[in-house]
N, C-alpha and C positions, 0 to 999 in steps of 0.2 A: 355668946362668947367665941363661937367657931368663927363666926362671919368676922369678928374684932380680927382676932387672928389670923387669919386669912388674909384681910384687906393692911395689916401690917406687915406679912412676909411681902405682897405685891408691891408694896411702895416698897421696902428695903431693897427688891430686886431689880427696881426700876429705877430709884437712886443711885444705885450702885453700877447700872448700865452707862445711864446718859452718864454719871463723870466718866469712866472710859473714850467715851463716845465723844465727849465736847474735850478732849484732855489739849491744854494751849500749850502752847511754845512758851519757851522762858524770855520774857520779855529783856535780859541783861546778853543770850546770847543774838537773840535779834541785832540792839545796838551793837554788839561786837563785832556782829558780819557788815552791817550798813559806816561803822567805824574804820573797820582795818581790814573787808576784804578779807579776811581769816575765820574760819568759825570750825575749827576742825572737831568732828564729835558732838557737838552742839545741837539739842533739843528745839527744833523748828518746825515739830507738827502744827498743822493747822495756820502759819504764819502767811500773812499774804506780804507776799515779793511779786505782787502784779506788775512788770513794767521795770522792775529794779533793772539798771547797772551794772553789772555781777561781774562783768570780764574778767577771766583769772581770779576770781574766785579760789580758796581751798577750803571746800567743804566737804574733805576727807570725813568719813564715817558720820556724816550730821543726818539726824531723821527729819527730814522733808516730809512725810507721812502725811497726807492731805493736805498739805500747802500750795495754795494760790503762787503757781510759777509762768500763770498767762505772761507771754510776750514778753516775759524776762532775759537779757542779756546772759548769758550766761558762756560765752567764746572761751576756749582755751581754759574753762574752771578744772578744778581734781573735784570730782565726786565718786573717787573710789569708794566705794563699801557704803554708800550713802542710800539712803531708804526716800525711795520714792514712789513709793506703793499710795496709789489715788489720790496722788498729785497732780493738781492742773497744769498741764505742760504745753496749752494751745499755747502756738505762735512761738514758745520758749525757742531762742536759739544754745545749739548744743556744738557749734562747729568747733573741732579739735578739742571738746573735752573728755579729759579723761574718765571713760565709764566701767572700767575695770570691776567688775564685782558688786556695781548698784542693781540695786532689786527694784523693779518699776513694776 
C-alpha cells in the first residue's frame, strides 16, 4: 500500500511539473500579433516567431517566456515590460526597440 502511494504522489508531482513546464501560448493571441502587429499583454510563451516580420511591433507587456525569437525582425518594436526570460533571441534584430523595463 506504501509503494501504491508513493508511486501516486510521484506522478501527481510530475504531472503537475511538466504542465508548468510545456505551458503554450494562446494560439488566438498569436494570430492577433501575425494579424495587426499589436499583441500588447498577450500570452506568447513558448510561441515560435522564428524568422517573423515583427517591425513596429507593440508588444507592450506580452510574455515571450521561451519563445523561439531566432532571426526575427523585430526594428523599432515597444516591448516595454515584456518577458523575455529564455527566449531564443539568436540573429533577432532589436534596432530602436523599445526595451524599457523587459526582463531577459
Amino acid at each position: 500500500m506504501t509503494k501504491l502511494t508513493n508511486l501516486a504522489i510521484l506522478t501527481l508531482l510530475i504531472t503537475t511539473n511538466l504542465t508548468d513546464s510545456v505551458k503554450a501560448f494562446n494560439p488566438e493571441h498569436l494570430k492577433q500579433l501575425l494579424d495587426t502587429n499589436t499583441c500588447e499583454g498577450c500570452d506568447l510563451t513558448n510561441a515560435n516567431l522564428e524568422g517573423q516580420k515583427l517591425e513596429g511591433a507593440n508588444l507592450k507587456n506580452a510574455n515571450l517566456k521561451n519563445a523561439n525569437l531566432k532571426n526575427a525582425n523585430l526594428k523599432n518594436a515597444n516591448l516595454e515590460g515584456a518577458n523575455l526570460k529564455g527566449a531564443n533571441t539568436d540573429g533577432v534584430s532589436l534596432d530602436r526597440a523599445n526595451l524599457n523595463n523587459t526582463q531577459f
